[in-house]
GUDOZA-869248 format. One line per field, with one value per residue (C-alpha): residue in one letter; x, y, z; residue number from 1. Coordinates in nm, 3 decimals. Layout:
GUDOZA-869248
aa <- (A	...)
u <- (X	...)
v <- (Y	...)
w <- (Z	...)
i <- (NUM	...)
end
This chain:
GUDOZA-869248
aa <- (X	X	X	X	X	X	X	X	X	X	X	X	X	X	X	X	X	X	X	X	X	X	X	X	X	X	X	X	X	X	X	X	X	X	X	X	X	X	X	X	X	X	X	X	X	X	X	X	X	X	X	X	X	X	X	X	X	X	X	X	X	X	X	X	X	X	X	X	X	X	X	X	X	X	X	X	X	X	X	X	X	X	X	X	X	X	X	X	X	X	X	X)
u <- (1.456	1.620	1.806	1.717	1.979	1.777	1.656	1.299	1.038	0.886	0.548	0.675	0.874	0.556	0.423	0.614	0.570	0.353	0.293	0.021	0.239	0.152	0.418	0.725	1.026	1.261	1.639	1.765	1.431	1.451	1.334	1.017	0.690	0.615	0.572	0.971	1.143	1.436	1.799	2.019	2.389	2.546	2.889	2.662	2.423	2.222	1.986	1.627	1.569	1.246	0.972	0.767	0.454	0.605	0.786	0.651	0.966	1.344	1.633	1.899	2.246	2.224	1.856	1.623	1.371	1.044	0.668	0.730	0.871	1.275	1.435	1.860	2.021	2.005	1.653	1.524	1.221	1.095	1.075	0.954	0.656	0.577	0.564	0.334	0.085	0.101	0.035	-0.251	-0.459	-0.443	-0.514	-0.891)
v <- (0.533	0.887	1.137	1.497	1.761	2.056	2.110	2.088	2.020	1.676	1.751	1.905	1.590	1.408	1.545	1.494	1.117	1.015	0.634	0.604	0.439	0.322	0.405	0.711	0.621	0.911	0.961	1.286	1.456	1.495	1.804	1.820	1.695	1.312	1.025	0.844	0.546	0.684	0.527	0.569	0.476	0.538	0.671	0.976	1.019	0.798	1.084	1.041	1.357	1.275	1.450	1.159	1.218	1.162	0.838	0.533	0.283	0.275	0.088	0.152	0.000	0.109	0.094	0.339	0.474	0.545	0.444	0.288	-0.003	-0.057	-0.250	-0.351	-0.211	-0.568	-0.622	-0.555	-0.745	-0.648	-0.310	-0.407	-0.605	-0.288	-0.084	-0.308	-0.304	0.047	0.061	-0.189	0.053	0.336	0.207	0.115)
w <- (-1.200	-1.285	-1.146	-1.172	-1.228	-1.084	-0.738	-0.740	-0.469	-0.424	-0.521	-0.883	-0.983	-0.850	-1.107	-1.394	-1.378	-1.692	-1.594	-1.295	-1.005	-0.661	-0.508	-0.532	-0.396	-0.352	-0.208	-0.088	0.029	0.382	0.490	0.240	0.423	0.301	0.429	0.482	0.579	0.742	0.706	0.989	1.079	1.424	1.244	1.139	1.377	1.603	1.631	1.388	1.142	1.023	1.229	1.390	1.202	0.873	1.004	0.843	0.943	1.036	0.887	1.151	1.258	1.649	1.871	1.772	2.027	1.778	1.763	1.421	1.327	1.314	1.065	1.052	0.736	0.580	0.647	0.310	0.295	0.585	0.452	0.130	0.299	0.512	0.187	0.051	0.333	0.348	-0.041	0.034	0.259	0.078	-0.329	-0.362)
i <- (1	2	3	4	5	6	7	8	9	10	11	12	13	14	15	16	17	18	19	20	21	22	23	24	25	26	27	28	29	30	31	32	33	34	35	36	37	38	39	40	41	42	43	44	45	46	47	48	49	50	51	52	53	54	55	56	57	58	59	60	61	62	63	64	65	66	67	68	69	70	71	72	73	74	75	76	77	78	79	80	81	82	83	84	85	86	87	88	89	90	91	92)
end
């Protein structure tokens, strides 16, 4: 885990990782293309920003209408299971 004090695009912190990982979990990227799990609270918006073909999953406090699957806030290892399938398909 780190935190980066420059704005840089996804792709060139991607990069700067020396380990070989599985899987990049970022915060704070939501307009640059990737795959996301969105996060989403009625009090802000009940409204989805992520365009639907980067959606991979929803963690939501209010119904979300979406072809992906929809998580509650709490529902951590739900999401953590769906990460892991996902991570499952694509690693040889």
């Amino acid at each position: 885990m780190s935190t980066i004090g420059e704005d840089l695009p996804l792709l060139s912190l991607a990069t700067r990782i020396r380990e070989p990982v599985d899987v990049l979990l970022t915060e704070g990227f939501m307009r640059q293309p990737a795959p996301k799990i969105e996060i989403s609270r009625a009090e802000r918006s009940r409204e989805l920003i992520a365009p639907a073909d980067e959606l991979l999953a929803v963690m939501a406090d209010h119904d979300v209408s979406t072809s992906v699957p929809v998580h509650g806030l709490g529902e951590y290892a739900a999401v953590a299971d769906a990460i892991d399938r996902l991570v499952a398909r694509w690693k040889p």
